[in-house]
Structures are given as structure tokens and as C-alpha cells.
C-alpha positions as a Markdown table, in Angstrom:
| # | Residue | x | y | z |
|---|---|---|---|---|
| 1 | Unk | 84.5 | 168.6 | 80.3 |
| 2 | Unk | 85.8 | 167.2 | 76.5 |
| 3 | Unk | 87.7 | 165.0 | 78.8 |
| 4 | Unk | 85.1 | 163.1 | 80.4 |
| 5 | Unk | 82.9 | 162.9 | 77.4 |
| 6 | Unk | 86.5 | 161.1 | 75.6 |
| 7 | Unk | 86.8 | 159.3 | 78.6 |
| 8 | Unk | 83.4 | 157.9 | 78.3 |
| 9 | Unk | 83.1 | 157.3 | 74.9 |
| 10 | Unk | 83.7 | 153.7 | 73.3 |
| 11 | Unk | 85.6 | 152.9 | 70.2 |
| 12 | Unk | 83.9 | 150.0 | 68.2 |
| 13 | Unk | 85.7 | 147.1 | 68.1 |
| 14 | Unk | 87.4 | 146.4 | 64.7 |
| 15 | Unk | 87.5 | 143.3 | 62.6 |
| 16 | Unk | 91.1 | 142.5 | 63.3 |
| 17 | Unk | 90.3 | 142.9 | 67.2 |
| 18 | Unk | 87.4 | 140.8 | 66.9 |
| 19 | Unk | 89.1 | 137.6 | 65.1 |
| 20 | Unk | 91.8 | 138.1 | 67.6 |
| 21 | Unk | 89.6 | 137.6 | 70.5 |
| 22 | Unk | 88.4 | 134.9 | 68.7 |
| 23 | Unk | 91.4 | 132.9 | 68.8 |
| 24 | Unk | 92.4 | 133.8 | 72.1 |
| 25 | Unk | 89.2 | 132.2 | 73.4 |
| 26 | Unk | 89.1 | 129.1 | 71.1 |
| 27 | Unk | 92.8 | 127.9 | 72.6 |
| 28 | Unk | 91.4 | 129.2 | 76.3 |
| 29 | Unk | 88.5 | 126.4 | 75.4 |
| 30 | Unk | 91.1 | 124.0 | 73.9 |
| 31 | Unk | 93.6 | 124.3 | 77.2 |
| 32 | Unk | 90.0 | 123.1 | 79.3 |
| 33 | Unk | 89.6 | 120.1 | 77.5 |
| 34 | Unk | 89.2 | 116.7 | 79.2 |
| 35 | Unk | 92.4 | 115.1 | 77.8 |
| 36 | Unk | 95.3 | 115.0 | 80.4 |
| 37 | Unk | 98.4 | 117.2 | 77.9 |
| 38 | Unk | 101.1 | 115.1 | 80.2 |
| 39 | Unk | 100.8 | 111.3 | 81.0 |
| 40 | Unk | 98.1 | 110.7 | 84.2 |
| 41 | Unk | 100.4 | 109.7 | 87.8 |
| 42 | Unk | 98.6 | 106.4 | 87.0 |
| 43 | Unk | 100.7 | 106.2 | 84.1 |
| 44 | Unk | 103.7 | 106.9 | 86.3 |
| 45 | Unk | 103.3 | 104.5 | 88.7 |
| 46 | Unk | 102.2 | 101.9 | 85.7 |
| 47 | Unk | 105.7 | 102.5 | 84.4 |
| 48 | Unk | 107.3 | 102.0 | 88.2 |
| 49 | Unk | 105.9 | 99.0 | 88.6 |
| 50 | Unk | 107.5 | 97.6 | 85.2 |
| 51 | Unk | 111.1 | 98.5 | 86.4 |
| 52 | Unk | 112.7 | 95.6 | 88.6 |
| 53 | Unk | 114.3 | 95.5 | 91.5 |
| 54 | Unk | 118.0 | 93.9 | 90.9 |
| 55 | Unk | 120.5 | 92.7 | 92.9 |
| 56 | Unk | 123.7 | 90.5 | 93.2 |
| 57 | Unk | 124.7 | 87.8 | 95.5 |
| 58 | Unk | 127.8 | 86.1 | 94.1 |
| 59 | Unk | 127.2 | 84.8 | 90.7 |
| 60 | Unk | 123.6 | 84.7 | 90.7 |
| 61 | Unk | 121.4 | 87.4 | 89.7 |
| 62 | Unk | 118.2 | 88.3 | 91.6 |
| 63 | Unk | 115.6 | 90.3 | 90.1 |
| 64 | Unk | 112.3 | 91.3 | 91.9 |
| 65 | Unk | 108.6 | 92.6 | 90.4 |
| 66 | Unk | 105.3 | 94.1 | 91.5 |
| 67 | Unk | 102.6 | 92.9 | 89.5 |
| 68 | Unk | 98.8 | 93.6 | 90.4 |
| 69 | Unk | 96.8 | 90.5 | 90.2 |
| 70 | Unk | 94.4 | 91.7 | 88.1 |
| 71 | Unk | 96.8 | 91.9 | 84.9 |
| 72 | Unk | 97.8 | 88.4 | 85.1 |
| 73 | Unk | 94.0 | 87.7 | 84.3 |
| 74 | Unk | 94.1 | 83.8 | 83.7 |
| 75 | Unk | 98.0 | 83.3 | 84.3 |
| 76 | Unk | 97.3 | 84.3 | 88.2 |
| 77 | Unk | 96.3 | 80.3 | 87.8 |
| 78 | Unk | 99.8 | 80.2 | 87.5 |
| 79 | Unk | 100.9 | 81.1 | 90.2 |
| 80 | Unk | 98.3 | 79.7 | 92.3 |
| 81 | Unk | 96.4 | 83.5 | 92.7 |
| 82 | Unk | 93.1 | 84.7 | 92.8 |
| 83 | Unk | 93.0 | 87.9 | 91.3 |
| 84 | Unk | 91.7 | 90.5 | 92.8 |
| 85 | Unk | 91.8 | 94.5 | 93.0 |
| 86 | Unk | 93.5 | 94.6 | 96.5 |
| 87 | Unk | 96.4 | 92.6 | 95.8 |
| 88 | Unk | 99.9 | 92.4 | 94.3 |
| 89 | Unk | 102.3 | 90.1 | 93.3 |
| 90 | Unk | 105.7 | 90.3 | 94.2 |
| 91 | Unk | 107.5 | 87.7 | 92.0 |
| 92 | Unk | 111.4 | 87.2 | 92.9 |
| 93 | Unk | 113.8 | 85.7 | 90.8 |
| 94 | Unk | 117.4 | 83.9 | 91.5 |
| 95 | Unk | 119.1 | 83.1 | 88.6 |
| 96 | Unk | 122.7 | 81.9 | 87.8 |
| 97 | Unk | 124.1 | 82.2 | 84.4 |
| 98 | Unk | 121.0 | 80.5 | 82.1 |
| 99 | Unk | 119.7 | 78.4 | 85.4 |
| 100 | Unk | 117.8 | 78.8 | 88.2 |
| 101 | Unk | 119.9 | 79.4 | 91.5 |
| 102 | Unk | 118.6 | 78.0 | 94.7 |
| 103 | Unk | 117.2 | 80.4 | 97.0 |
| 104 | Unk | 115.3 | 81.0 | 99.7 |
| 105 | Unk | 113.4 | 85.0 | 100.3 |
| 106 | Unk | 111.7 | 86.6 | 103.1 |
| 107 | Unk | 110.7 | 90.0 | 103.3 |
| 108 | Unk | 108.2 | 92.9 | 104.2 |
| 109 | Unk | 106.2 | 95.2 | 102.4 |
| 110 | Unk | 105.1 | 98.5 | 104.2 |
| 111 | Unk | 102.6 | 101.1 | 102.5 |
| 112 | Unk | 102.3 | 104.9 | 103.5 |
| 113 | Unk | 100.2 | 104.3 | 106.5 |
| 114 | Unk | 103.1 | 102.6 | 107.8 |
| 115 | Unk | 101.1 | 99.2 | 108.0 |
| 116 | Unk | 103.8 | 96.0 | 107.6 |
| 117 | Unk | 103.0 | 92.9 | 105.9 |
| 118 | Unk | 105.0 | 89.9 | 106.0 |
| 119 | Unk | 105.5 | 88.6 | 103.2 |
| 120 | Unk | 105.8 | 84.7 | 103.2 |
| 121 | Unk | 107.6 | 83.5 | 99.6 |
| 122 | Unk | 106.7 | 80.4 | 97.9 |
| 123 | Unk | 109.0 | 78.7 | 94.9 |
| 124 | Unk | 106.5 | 78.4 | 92.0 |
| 125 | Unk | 108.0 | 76.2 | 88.8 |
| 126 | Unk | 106.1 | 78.5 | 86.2 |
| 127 | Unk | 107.5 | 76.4 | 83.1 |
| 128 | Unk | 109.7 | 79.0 | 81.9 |
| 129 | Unk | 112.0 | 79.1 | 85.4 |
| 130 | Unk | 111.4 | 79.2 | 89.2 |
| 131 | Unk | 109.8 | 82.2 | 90.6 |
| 132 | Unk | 109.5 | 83.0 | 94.2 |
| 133 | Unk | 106.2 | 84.5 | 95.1 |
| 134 | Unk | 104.0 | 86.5 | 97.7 |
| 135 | Unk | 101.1 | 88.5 | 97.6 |
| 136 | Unk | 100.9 | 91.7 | 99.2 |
| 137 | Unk | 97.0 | 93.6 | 99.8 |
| 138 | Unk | 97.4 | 97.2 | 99.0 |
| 139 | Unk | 94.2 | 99.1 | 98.1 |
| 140 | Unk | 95.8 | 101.7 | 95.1 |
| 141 | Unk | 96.5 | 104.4 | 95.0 |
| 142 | Unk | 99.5 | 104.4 | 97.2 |
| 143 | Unk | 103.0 | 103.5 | 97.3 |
| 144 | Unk | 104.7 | 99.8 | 98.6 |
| 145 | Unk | 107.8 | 100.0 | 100.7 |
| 146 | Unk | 109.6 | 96.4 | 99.9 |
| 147 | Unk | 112.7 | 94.7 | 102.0 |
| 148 | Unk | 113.8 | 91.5 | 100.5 |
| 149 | Unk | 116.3 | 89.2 | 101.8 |
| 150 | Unk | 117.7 | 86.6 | 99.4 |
| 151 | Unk | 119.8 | 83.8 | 100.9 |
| 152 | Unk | 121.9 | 81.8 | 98.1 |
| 153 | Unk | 121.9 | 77.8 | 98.9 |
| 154 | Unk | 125.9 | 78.7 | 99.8 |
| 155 | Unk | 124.6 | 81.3 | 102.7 |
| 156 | Unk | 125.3 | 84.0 | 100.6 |
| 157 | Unk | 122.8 | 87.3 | 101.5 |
| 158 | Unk | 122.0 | 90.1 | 99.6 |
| 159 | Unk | 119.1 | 92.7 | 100.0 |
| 160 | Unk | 116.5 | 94.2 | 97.9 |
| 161 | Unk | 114.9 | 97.6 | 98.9 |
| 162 | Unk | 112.6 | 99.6 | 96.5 |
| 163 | Unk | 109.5 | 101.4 | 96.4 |
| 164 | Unk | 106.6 | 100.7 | 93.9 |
| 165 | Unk | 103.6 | 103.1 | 93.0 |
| 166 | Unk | 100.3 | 101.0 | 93.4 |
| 167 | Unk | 97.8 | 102.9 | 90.5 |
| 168 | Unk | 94.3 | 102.9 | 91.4 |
């Protein structure tokens, strides 16, 4: 009998075993917060999209971007754009040495329904160089599979294939 009367019996908690649950439940509270501890995947694909897409075709350089419309704000003008949530700009660049190289692009874009878009490239003279640009309609998130072909005015070819994350 002694036995089930220890068995049943409770110790009172001490101060050191109080304070100690304490803590353990303020940082279970802390680790429930509302503030992401590692960077959001909209962050992510923020920093994907920055990165460009570069190739080579003899001695001209050819760098490609993804930029949604909506962060060009007032430069979309530019470009001859209405901004808009559903749409991207995918700007391509030829350039040789400090000039700009002719060159003509053509390419698709392909999200991860498997839906292809043409892409039909127009040379845009933006005051700072000669971009070549095309809008693609992607409702984020979700990710753009690009395939660029850059003809040099020699008939020189190279291709550009890259993915870009499309944040919400």
C-alpha cells in the first residue's frame, strides 16, 4: 500500500522548476511568431529574376532579363508597356565590346502548366543602348521556362535557356 499512496502523491513544483518552464514557453511563443526566421520563396524568386541569362555568339555578348512590369512603374513608358500584374518583360541585350551589336531574337516562354507563348521581340533604343523586348503573361506564383535564339547580323547563332521564378 505505501506504494500507491507515493505513487499518488505530488511534489510541489519548486521555484527553479517554475522559472524554467517559464523560459521554455516564452521561446515556444517566440518560435510562433509571425516573422518568416529564413527569407519568404518570394524573396527567392525576387533574387532569380535579378540574375541574367548570358551567352556568347562570337564577339558579342548577349545578356537576357525578366522583369515584371509592375517594377518598371513609369519607365514601362519606355519600353512602350503597360504595366500590369500579369505580365513580364523579357529584355535581351546584344552587345559588342562598348556598342550595340545587331541582332535579331525569337523565342518561347513556357510556364509549369506547359502553356507556350511566343514571344515576338522588338528593338527598343532606351537612350542608354538597344534592348530587344517581349512581354510574356504569367499570373505568379510560378516559374517561366525561356528559349531564346540570337542571330548575330553575320548569321552567327547562339541560344539562351533558363528558368525564372515569377513571385506572386
Amino acid at each position: 500500500m505505501p506504494r500507491v499512496a507515493a505513487a499518488n502523491s505530488r511534489q510541489p513544483m519548486t521555484e527553479s522548476a517554475r522559472a524554467g518552464l517559464a523560459a521554455l514557453l516564452a521561446l515556444l511563443a517566440a518560435a510562433c511568431g509571425h516573422e518568416p526566421a529564413a527569407p519568404s520563396n518570394g524573396a527567392a524568386a525576387t533574387s532569380n529574376m535579378a540574375m541574367p541569362a548570358q551567352a556568347s555568339v562570337g564577339d558579342i555578348e548577349v545578356t537576357a532579363s525578366v522583369v515584371p512590369s509592375l517594377q518598371l512603374g513609369a519607365a514601362a513608358a519606355r519600353y512602350g508597356v503597360e504595366p500590369a500584374a500579369d505580365r513580364v518583360l523579357v529584355l535581351v541585350a546584344a552587345r559588342g565590346g562598348d556598342a550595340d551589336a545587331p541582332a535579331q531574337v525569337s523565342g518561347h516562354a513556357r510556364d509549369l502548366r506547359g502553356v507556350r507563348q511566343v514571344l515576338r521581340f522588338d528593338a527598343v533604343d532606351t537612350g542608354s543602348g538597344v534592348e530587344h523586348v517581349a512581354v510574356a503573361r504569367v499570373a505568379g506564383p510560378d516559374t517561366l521556362r525561356l528559349e531564346l535564339e540570337v542571330t548575330a547580323e553575320d548569321g552567327a547563332r547562339t541560344s539562351l535557356r533558363f528558368n525564372r521564378d515569377i513571385p506572386r
